[in-house]
N, C-alpha and C positions, 0 to 999 in steps of 0.2 A: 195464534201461536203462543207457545208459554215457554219461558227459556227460564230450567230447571238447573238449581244450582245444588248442589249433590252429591252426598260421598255412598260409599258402598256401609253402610250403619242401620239398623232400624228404625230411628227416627228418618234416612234418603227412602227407604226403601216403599215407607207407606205412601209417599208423594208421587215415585215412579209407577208404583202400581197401580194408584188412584189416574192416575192420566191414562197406562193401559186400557185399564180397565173404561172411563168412560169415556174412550177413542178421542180424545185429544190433542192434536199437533203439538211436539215439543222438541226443545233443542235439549240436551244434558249435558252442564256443564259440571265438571270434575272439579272438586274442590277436596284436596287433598288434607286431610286432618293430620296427617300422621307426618305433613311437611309443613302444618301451622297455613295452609292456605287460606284458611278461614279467617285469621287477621288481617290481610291485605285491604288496603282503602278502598280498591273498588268493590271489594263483598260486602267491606263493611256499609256505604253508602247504599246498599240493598238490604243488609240485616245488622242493624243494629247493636243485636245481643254473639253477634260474631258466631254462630251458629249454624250446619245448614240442620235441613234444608232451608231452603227461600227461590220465592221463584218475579220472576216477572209476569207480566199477561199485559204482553204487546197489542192487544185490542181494546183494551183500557189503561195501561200506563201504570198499572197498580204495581206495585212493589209489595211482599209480604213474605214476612217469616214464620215461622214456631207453626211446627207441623200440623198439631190441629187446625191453626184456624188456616191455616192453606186449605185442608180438605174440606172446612165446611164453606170457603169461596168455592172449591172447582167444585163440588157438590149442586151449592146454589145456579153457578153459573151453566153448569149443565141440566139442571134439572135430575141427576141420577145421585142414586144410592144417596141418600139422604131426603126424607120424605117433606113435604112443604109447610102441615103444619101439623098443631095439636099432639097430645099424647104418643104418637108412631115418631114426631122429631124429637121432641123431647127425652123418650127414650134412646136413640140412636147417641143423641149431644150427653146424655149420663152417660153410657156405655163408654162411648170415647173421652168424657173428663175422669172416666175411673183410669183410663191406660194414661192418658197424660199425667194425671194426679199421683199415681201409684202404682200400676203394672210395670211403665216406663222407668223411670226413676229407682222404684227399690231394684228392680233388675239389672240395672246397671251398676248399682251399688255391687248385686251379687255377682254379676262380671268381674268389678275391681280388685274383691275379694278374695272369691272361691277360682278364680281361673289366674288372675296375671299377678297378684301380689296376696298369694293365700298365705303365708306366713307373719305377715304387717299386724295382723289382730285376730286372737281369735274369738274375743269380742263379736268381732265387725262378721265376722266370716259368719258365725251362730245367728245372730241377729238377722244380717241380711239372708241365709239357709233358710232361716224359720220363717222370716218374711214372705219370702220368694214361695214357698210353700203353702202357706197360707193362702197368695191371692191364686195360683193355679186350684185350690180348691173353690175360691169363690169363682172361680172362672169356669169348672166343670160343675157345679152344683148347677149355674147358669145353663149350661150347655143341654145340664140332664133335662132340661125341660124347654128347650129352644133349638132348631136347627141353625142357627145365627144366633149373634148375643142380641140381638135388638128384636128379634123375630125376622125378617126378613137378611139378606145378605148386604152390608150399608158399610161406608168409612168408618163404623167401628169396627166391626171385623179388620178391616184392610189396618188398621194403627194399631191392634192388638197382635195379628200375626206374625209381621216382623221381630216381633220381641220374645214372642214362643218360639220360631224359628231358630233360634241361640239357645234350648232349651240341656244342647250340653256343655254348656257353658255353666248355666245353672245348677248343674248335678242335679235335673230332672229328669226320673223315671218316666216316662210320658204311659207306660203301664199302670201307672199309681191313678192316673187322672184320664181314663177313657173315654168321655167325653170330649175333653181337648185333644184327644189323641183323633177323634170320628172328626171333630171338627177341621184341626189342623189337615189332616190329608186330604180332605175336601177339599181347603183354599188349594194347598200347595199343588194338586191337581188341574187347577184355573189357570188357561195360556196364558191369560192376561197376569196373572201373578208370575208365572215363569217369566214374562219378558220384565218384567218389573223389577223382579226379583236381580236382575244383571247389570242394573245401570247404576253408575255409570259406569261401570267392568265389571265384568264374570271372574270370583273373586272362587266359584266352588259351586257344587251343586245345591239343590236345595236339600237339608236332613233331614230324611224321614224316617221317623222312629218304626221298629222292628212290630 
């Protein structure tokens, strides 16, 4: 059993889907961002950097945070989506330090930006546009010639889709980038994404581009 600590965000979302999806037992605990629940001592005695997700795994006692390496534990510990060695993991662990490194991150930036405080810089809002832009093009060049970013369907896919998912948040055309458009309604079509996609509350549908 894994007791999943979790808001509704795209960094909660690829840890619920990652358990859907590799049939998992888990519990989902609500940790409220937008009530500062993420500070409180007992989360923080579980994550550190006051973050979710983080999860437990009551079969070994392990405590861990920061999404990635959440999913390349339940990966390892499953044996699934995530291959065991040589050049097929190695690609999967690029794929995923691009979204941790930069999918992640500038996108969020263009969240803070271009949706909740688009008048604060228009510096910031340009930069992060142009940004944001840029890697959906390095993500469909990828796609034109991969049914998955890694070749097969692996925890990158699953950390990169939540953060496309927010894609009007972005002021992304998902017409401009038809590959991420083929790709994206494929995941979002995955039950195990839909149940994934709600925890720890059903917050909206998933958006799928026209």
């Amino acid at each position: 059993m894994i007791d999943l600590y979790t808001w509704t965000t795209p960094n909660g979302r690829k840890v619920s889907i990652a358990l859907e999806e590799m049939g998992l037992p888990y519990t989902a605990h609500a940790i409220d961002i937008g009530k500062n629940e993420q500070f409180a001592p007992d989360f923080l005695a579980i994550a550190p950097n006051n973050r979710i997700p983080a999860i437990v795994d009551r079969d070994t006692g392990t405590a861990l945070m920061e999404s990635g390496a959440i999913l390349i534990y339940l990966a390892d510990k499953t044996g699934l989506l995530l291959p065991q060695s040589g050049e097929p993991r190695a690609r999967v662990i690029e794929w995923l330090m691009w979204q941790m490194g930069g999918f992640g991150p500038m996108l969020g930036q263009a969240h803070h930006f271009l949706k909740f405080n688009p008048d604060a810089s228009a510096y910031a809002s340009k930069r992060y546009g142009e940004e944001t832009r840029r890697l959906y093009g390095v993500l469909d060049r990828r796609l034109a010639q991969h049914e998955f970013v890694a070749g097969d369907y692996s925890i990158a896919d699953i950390a990169i889709w939540p953060w496309a998912s927010r894609y009007e948040w972005q002021q992304i055309d998902m017409a401009e980038f038809p590959h991420v458009k083929r790709w994206y309604k494929q995941i979002a079509a995955r039950p195990a994404v839909q149940r994934g996609y709600d925890v720890p509350k059903k917050v909206g549908e998933i958006p799928i581009p026209a």
